[in-house]
C-alpha positions in Angstrom: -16.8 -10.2 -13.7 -14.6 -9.5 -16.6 -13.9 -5.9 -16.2 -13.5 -6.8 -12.4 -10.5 -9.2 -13.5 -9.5 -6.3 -16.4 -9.0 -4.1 -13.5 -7.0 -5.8 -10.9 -4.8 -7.3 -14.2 -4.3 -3.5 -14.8 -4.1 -2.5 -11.0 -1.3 -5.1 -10.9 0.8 -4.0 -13.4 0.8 -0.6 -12.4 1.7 -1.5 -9.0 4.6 -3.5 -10.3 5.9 -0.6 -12.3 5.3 1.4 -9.4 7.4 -0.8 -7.2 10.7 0.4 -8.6 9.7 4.1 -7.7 11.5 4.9 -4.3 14.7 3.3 -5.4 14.8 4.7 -8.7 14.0 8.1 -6.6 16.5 7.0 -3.9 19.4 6.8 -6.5 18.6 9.7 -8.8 18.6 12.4 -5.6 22.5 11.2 -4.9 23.2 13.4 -7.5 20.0 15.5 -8.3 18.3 18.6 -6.6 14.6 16.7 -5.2 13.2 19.9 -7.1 15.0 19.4 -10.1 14.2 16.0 -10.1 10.2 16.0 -9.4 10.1 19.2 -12.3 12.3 17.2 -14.6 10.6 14.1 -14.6 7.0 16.0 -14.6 8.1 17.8 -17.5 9.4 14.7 -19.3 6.4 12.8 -19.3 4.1 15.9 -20.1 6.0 16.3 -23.4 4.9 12.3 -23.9 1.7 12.9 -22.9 0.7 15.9 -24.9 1.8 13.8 -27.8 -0.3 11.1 -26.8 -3.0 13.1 -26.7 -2.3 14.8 -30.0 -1.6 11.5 -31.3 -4.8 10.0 -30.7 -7.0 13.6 -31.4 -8.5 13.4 -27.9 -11.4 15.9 -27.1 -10.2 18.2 -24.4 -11.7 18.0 -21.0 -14.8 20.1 -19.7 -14.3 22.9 -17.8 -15.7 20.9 -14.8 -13.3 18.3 -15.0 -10.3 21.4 -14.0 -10.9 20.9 -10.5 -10.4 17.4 -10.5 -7.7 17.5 -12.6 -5.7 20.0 -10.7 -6.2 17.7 -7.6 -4.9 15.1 -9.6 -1.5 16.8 -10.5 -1.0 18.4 -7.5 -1.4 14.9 -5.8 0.4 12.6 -8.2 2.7 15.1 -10.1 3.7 17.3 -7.7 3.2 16.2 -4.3 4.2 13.3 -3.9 7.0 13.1 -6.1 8.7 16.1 -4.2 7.8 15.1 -1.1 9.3 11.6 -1.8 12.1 13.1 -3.3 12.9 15.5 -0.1 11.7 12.5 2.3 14.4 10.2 0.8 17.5 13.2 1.6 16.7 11.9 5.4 15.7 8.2 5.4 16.6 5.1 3.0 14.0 3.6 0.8 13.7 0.7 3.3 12.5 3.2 5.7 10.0 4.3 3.7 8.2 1.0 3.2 6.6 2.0 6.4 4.7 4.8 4.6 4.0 2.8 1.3 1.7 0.3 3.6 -0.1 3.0 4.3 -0.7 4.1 1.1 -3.8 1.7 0.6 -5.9 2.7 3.5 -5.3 6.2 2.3 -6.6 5.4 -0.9 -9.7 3.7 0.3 -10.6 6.2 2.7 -10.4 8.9 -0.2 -12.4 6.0 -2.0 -14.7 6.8 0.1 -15.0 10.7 0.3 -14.5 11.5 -3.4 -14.9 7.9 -5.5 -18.5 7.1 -3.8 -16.6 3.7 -3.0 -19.0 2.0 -0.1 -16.7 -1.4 1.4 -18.4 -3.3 4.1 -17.2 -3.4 7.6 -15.1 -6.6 7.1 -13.2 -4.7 3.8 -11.4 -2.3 6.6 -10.4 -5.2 9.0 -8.5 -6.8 6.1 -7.2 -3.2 4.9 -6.4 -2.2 8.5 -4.2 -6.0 8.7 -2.6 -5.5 5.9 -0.8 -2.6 6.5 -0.3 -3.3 9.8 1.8 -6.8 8.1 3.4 -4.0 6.0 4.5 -1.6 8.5 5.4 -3.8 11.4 7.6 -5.9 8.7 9.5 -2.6 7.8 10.2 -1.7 11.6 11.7 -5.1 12.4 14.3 -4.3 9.5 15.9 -2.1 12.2 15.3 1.3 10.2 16.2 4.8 12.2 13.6 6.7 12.5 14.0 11.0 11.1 11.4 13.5 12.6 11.5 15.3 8.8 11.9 12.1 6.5 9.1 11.0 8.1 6.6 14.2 7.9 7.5 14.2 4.4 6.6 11.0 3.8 2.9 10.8 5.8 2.4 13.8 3.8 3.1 12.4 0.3 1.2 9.4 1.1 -1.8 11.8 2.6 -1.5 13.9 -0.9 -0.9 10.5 -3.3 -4.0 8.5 -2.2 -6.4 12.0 -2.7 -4.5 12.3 -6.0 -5.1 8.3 -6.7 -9.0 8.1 -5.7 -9.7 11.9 -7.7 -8.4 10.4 -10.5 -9.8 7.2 -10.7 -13.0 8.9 -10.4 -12.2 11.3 -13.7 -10.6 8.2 -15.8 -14.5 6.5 -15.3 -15.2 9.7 -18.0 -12.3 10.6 -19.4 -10.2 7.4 -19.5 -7.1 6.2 -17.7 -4.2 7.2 -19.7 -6.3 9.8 -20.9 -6.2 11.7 -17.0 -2.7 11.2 -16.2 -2.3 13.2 -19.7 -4.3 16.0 -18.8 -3.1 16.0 -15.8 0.5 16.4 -16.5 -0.1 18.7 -19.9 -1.9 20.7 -16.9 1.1 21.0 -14.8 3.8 21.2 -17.8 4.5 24.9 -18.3 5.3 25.6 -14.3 7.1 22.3 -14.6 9.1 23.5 -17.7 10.0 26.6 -16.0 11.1 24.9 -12.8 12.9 22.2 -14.7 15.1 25.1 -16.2 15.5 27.2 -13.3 16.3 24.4 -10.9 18.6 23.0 -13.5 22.1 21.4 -12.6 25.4 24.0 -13.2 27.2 21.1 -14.3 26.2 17.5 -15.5 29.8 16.4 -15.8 29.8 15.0 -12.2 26.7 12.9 -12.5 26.2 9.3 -12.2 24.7 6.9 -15.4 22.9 5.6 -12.3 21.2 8.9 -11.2 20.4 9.2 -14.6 18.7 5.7 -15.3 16.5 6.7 -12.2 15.4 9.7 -13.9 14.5 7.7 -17.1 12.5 5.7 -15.3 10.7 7.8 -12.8 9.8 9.8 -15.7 9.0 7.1 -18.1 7.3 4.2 -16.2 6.9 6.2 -12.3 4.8 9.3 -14.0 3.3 7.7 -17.4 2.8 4.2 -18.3 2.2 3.2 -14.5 -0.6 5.5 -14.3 -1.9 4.4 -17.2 -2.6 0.4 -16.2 -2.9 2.2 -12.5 -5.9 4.4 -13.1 -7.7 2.3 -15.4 -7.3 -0.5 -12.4 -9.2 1.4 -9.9 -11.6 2.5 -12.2 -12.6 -0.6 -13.4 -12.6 -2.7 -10.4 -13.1 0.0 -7.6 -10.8 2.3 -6.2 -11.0 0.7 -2.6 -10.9 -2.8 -3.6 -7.9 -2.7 -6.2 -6.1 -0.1 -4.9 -4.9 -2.7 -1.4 -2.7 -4.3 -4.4 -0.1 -1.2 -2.9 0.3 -3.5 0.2 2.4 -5.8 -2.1 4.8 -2.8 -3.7 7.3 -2.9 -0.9 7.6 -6.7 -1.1 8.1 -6.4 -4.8 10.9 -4.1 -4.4 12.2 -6.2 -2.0 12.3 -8.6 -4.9 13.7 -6.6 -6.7 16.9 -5.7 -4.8 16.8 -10.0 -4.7 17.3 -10.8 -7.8 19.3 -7.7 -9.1 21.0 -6.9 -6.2 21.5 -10.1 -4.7 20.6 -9.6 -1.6 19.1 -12.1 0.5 15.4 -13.1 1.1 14.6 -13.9 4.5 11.9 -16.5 5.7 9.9 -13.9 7.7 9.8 -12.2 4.1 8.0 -15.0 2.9 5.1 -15.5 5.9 4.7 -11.6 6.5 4.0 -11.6 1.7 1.6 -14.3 2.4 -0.6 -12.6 4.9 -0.6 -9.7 3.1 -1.9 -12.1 -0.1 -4.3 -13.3 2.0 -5.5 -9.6 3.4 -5.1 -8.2 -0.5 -8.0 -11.2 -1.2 -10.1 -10.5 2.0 -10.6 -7.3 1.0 -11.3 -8.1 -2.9 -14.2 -10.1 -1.7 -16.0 -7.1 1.0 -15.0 -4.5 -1.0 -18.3 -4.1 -2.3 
């Protein structure tokens, strides 16, 4: 019971510092290249990784963990912060809420296929209502719909859930922060490269904004997120904890609340309690 509640304190958390994500994305491609952006921030966090991992004198991986580990940056370090990145040159961040509430039954169904995750029947009703709440709560914003934005974004949420259930199923050997490491240490010299080649002519014209949203997409997005994140789905299942993504969008939402003053309507309020209520309904058939 205790590592359950250890893993959905963790799973929270990392959603929380996920929320912050697509607008941090949103306002960092005003100004940067997507490319640029998703190398850069790849490469930032590997540096901090590797010295995490030197740091703390961790044993390398086996050679049969590569596989998984590749899946895991091609997922979570490359695919879906490009495709994100791309996505949101087409459609606003609002828009892509749509996609986020998706992202849960994604994960679960890769839960499934890679994570040996077995839910009863009653675990994909709730799943299935929840981001249904999600989605039809982003579509009666009035968001304009973009043939490309929204290919990119199906596809980074396709690619992010195999990259979140492959390495959940690594961190129960190798350790949460411990993945996202290996992963990103993995993926730092094309990153390195790409960072350079992709990089700006000039900085003079750029934003303090644009560059806040790189800090933190390369910070808290690609690091220390992952690291509550993965040991979350380990430790309470990947299926289970991972339907804490149906809340992201309404924590962004918060967000833009509190910080950017903007106003909270009622139907906000009813559509975040269902989805409470579906988050808790499929905690309890998850297993």
């Amino acid at each position: 019971m205790e590592k359950s509640f250890d893993g959905w304190l963790s799973g929270f958390i990392g959603v929380l510092i996920f929320s912050g994500s697509l607008p941090a994305t949103r306002v960092a491609v005003m100004d940067f290249d997507p490319t640029f952006l998703t190398a850069a921030r790849a490469a930032i966090a590997g540096l901090l990784g590797i010295a995490m991992l030197l740091l703390f004198r961790e044993k390398r991986p086996e050679r049969s963990d590569l596989i998984s580990l590749v899946v895991v940056a091609l997922g979570v370090v490359v695919g879906f912060p490009l495709l994100t990145a791309l996505a949101l040159k087409h459609v606003t961040s609002a828009h892509s809420i749509i996609f986020v509430g998706l992202l849960p039954l994604a994960t679960a169904i890769f839960g499934v296929l890679r994570g040996g995750d077995r839910p009863r029947p009653a675990f994909w009703l709730f799943s299935c209502l929840g981001s249904a709440l999600v989605a039809g709560f982003a579509l009666a914003q009035g968001v304009t719909a973009s043939p490309v934005g929204d290919g990119l974004m199906l596809g980074a949420i396709i690619v992010c859930g195999l990259g979140y259930a492959e390495g959940a199923k690594l961190s129960r050997k190798l350790g949460g922060w411990q993945v996202i490491c290996w992963a990103l240490a993995l993926s730092l010299p094309v990153m390195l490269a790409l960072s350079f080649l992709t990089l700006p002519p000039s900085f003079a014209g750029i934003a303090s904004s644009a560059w806040i949203g790189l800090a933190y997409v390369s910070l808290f997005s690609m690091l220390i997120g992952f690291i509550f994140w993965y040991r979350g789905l380990a430790q309470g299942g990947i299926a289970a904890v991972g339907q804490l993504q149906l809340l992201q969008p309404f924590f962004g939402l918060a967000l833009a609340a509190s910080l950017l003053h903007e106003k909270v309507s009622p139907m906000m309020v009813v559509v975040t309690l269902g989805v409470v209520a579906c988050v808790f309904g499929a905690k309890k058939f998850a297993r």
